[in-house]
C-alpha positions in Angstrom: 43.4 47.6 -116.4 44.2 44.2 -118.3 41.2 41.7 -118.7 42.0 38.0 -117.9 39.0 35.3 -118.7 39.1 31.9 -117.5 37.0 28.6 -119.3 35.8 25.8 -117.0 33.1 23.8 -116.3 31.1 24.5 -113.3 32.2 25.8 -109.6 31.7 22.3 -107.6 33.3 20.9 -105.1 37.1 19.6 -106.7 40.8 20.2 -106.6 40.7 21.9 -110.2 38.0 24.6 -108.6 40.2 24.8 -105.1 43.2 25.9 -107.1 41.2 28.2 -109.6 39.9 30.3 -106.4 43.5 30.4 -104.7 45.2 31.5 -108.0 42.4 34.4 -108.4 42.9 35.3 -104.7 46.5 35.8 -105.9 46.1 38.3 -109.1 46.6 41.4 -108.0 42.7 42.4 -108.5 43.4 46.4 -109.0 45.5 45.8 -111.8 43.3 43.2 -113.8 39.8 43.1 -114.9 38.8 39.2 -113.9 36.1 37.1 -115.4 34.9 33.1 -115.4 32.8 31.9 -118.5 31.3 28.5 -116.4 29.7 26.0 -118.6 26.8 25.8 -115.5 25.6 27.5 -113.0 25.6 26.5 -109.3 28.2 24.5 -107.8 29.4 24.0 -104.3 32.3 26.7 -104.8 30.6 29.4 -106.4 30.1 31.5 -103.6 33.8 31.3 -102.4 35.0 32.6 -105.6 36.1 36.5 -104.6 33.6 39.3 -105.2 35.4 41.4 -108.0 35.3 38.4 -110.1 32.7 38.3 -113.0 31.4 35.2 -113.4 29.3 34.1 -116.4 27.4 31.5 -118.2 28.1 30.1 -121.3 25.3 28.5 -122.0 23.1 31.1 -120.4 20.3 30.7 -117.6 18.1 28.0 -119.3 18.1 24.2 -117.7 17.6 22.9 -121.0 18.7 23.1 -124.6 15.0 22.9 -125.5 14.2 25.9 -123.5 17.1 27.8 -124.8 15.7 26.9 -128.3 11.9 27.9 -127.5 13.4 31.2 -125.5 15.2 32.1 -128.6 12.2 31.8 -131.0 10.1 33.8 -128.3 12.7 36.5 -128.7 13.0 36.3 -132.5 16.1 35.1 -132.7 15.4 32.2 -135.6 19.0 32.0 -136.7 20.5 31.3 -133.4 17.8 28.9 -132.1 18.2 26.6 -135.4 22.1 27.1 -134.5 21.4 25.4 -131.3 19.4 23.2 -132.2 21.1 21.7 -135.1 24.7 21.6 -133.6 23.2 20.0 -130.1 21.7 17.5 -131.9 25.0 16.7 -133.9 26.5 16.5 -130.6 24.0 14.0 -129.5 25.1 12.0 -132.4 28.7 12.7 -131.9 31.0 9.5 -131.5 33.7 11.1 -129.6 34.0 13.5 -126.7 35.8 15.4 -128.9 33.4 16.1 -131.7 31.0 16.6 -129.0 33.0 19.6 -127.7 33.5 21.1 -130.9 29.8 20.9 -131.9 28.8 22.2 -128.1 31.4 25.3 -129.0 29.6 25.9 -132.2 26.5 26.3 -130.6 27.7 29.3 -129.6 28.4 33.2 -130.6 31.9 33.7 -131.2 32.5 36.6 -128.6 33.1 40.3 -129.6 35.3 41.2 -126.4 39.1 41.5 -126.5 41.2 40.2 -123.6 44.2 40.6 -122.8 44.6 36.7 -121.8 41.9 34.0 -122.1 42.4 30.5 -119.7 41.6 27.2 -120.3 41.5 25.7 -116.7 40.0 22.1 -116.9 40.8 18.7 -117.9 43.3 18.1 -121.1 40.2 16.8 -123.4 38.0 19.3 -122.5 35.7 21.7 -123.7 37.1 24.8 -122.6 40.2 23.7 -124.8 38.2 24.3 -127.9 36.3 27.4 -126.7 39.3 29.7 -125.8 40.9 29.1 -129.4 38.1 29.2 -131.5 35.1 31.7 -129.5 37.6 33.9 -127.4 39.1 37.2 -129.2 42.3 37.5 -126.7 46.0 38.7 -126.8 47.3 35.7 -125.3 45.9 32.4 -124.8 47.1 29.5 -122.5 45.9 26.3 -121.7 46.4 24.1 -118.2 46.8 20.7 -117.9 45.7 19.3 -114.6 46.5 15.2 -115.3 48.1 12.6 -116.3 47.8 13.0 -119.9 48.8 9.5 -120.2 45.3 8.6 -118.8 43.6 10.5 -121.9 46.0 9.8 -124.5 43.2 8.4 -126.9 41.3 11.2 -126.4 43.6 13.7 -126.4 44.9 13.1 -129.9 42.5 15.3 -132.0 43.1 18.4 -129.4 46.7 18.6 -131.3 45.4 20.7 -133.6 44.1 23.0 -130.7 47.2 23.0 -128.2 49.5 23.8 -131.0 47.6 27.3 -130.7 48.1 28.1 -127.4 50.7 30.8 -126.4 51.5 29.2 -123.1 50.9 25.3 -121.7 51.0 25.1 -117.5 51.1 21.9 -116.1 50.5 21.6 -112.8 53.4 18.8 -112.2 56.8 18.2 -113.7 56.1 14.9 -114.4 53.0 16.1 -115.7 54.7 17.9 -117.9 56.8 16.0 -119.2 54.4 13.4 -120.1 52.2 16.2 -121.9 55.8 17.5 -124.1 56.1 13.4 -124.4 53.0 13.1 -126.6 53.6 17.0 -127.9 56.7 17.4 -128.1 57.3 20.5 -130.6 55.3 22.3 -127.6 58.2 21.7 -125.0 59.4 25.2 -125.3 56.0 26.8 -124.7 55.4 24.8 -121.4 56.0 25.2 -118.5 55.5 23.8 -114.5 52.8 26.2 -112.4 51.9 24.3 -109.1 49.1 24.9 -107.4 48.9 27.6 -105.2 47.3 27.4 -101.4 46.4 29.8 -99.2 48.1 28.7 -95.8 46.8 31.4 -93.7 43.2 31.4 -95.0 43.3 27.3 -94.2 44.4 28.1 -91.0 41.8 30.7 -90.2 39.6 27.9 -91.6 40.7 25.3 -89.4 39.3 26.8 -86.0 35.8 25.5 -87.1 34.0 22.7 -85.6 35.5 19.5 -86.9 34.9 15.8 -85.8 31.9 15.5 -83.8 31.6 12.0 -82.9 34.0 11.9 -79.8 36.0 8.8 -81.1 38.9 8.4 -79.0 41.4 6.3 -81.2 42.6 6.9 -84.2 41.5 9.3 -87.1 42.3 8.7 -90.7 41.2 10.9 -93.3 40.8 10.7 -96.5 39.8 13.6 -99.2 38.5 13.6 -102.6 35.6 13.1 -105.3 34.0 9.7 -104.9 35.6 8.2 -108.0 37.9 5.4 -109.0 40.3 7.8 -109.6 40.4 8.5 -106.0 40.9 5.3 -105.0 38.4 5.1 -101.9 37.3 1.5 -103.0 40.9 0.5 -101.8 39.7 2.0 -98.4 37.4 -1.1 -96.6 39.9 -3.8 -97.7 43.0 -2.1 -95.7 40.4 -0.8 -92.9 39.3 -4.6 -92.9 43.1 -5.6 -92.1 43.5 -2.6 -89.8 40.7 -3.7 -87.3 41.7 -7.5 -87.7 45.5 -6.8 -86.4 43.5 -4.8 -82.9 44.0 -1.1 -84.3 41.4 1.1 -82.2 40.4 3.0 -85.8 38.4 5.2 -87.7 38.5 6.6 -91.2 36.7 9.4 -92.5 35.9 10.4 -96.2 35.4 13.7 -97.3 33.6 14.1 -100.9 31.0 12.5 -103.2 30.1 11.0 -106.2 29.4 8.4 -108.0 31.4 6.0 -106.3 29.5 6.0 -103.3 27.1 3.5 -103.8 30.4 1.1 -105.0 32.0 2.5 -101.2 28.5 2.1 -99.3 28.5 -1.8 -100.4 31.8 -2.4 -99.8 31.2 -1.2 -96.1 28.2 -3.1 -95.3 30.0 -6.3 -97.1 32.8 -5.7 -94.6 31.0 -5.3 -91.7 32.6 -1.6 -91.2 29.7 1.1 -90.6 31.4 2.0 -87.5 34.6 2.3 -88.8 34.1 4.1 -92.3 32.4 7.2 -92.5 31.2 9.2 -94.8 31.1 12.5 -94.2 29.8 13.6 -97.9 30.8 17.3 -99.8 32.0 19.6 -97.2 32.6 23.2 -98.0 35.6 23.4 -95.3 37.2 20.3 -94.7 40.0 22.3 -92.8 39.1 21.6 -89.2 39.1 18.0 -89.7 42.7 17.7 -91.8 44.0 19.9 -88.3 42.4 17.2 -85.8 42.9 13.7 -88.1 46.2 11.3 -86.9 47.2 10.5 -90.4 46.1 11.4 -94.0 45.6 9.0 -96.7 45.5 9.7 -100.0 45.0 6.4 -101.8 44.4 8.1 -105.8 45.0 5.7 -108.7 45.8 9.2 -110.3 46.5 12.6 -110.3 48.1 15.9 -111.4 49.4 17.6 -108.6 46.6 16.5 -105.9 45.5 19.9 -104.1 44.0 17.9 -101.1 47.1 16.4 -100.5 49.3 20.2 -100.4 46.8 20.4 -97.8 47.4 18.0 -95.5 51.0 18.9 -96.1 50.1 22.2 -94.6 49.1 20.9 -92.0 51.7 18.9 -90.8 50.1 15.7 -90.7 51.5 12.0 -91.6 51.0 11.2 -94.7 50.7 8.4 -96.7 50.1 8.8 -100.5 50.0 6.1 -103.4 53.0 6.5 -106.3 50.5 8.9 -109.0 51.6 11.8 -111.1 53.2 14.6 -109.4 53.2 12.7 -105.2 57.3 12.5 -105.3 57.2 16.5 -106.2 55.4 17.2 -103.0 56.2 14.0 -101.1 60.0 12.6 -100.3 59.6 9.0 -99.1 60.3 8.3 -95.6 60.8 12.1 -94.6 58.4 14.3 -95.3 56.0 10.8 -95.9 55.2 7.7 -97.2 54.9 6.7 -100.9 53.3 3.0 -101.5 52.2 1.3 -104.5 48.1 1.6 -105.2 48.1 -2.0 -103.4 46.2 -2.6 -99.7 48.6 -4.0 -98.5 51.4 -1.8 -98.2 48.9 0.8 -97.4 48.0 -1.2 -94.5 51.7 -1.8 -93.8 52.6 1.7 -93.3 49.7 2.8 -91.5 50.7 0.1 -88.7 54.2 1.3 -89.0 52.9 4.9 -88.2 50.6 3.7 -85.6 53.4 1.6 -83.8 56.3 4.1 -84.4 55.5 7.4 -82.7 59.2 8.2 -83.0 59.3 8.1 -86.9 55.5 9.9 -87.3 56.6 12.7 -85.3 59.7 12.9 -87.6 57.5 13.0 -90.8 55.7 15.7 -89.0 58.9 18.0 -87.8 60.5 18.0 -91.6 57.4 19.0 -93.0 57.1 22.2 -91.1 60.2 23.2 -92.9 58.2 23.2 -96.2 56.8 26.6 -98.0 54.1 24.8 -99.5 51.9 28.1 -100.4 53.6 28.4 -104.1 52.1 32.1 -104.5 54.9 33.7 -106.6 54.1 31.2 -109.5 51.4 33.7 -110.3 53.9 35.9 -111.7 55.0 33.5 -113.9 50.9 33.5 -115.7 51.4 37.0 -115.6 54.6 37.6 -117.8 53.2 35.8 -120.5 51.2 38.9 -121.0 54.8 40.6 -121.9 56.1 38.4 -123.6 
């Protein structure tokens, strides 16, 4: 059995964790021997990760690095506590993210465990970057890029170094890619495109769950994401603002958090909108409420490949989607949906087009039921790197 370990962050609530759990559906799980090194514990999607899979802590079960420090001296372990303590306070000091990762991956062990492949699955600038090439013992290693490396080109420029040590790049875009082999590009022949894979049939198992409760009769627009500018839900209140103005019986829902809500929560009350914006916060299945919503809005400033919005493909719904990384490789414009500049305006302008023109949203809808959209045989394409 061949032994696969994955690098990322922590199990919450995101389109990087949604993909990770669809992909490790996938694997075939008699033939490989599955674990996740997590850099914390918890997290909204922990539990929905499958059973065979092993999931551990880097950093181990302490809350702080002060108890780690005082757990190792307890134990006699002198040399590693002063490791931890010395490198977490060079972090501390640390001027870029960066160095901070690098010190953060010497705080720990170098591992004694061979794999067969070892995964870095998170952002481009990332920690998990630096741990797979220089704590992981493995066969083959690969790295995933889930943005717009344009957006972390600063950043991203001491990582060189590390990328030029991977076996295997994924993006999970073509345009993704090719901005990535833009700013690397003596990598182009060892990346490639792996989209995202979705699990139709579980979503639509998922879907028969309660959904909207509130018994609104008009409208439903839904919107899902993180809280974040890069989500682009502040755009939301202006173009709801216009929407209600021009008589549009309307409601939109957002599905996520962080720490943009306070920013979101402000903009409503300023707007006068509490009964037109809701926030429904972090929901474990938003799947009943992409089924019942009118139209889907995904407003991002940007993206990789946008996993919420594959969903709301699945489900057949109109769309309307702003011009980011990767939305003309799931979206074509005025037939499978809408692709606006990140500007109110045109949002607005399309969403009365939809709301006017039954005729051309039931169009949208008909062509997209045409689409495979679950991408499932990519998997094979992670897996031949092992042969090559």
């Amino acid at each position: 059995m061949k032994k696969i370990i994955f690098v990322t962050r922590q199990m919450v609530m995101g389109g990087i964790e949604k993909a990770l759990i669809s992909m490790l559906e996938t694997i075939p799980k008699d033939e490989f021997d599955i674990t996740i090194l997590v850099m914390a514990n918890g997290g909204e999607l922990v539990d929905d990760l499958p059973d065979y899979v092993k999931v551990k802590c880097l950093f181990g079960d302490e809350q702080s690095t002060r108890e780690r420090v005082i757990n190792d001296f307890k134990k006699g372990k002198f040399a590693a506590a002063f490791k931890t303590g010395y490198y977490s306070l060079l972090a501390r000091k640390a001027k870029t993210v960066f160095e901070q990762e690098f010190y953060h991956s010497k705080m720990l062990p170098k591992g004694k465990e061979r794999y067969d492949m070892a995964i870095a699955f998170h952002t481009p600038a990332s920690f998990p970057v630096v741990y797979v090439i220089d704590n992981i013992i493995a066969n083959k290693k690969v790295a995933w890029i889930h943005s717009d490396v344009t957006q972390y080109e600063r950043e991203l420029q001491p990582y060189k170094e590390y990328y030029s040590k991977f076996d295997k790049v994924f993006c999970v875009s073509k345009y993704a890619m090719d901005k990535f082999t833009d700013m690397y590009p003596d990598l182009k022949k060892r990346t490639a495109v792996f989209y995202n894979i979705i699990d139709c049939i579980k979503m639509d198992k998922l879907s028969m769950e309660k959904g909207f409760e509130d018994r609104f009769n008009g409208t439903k627009i839904l919107t899902v994401g993180r809280l974040t500018s890069q989500k682009g839900q502040d755009l939301i209140p202006s173009i709801l603002k216009l929407l209600t103005l021009a008589g549009f019986k309307i409601r939109w829902y957002c599905i996520g958090e962080g720490e943009g809500r306070a920013e979101l929560e402000n903009l409503i009350k300023k707007n006068q909108l509490e009964e037109h914006l809701i926030l429904l916060g972090n929901l474990n299945n938003p799947y009943p409420y992409m089924k019942q919503c009118d139209i889907y809005v995904q407003p991002s400033r940007h993206e990789g490949y946008c996993i919420t919005l594959a969903e709301a493909r699945a489900f057949n719904k109109p769309i309307i989607t702003t011009d980011f990384v990767g939305a003309r490789e799931q979206i074509i414009d005025g037939e499978t949906g809408i692709i606006v500049d990140f500007d109110n305006r045109q949002i607005f302008e399309q969403i009365s087009l939809l709301l006017k023109n039954t005729s051309f949203k039931q169009q949208l809808q008909c062509n997209l039921k045409q689409n495979d959209l679950s991408n499932k045989t990519n998997v094979e394409n992670l897996l031949k790197v092992l042969k090559q």
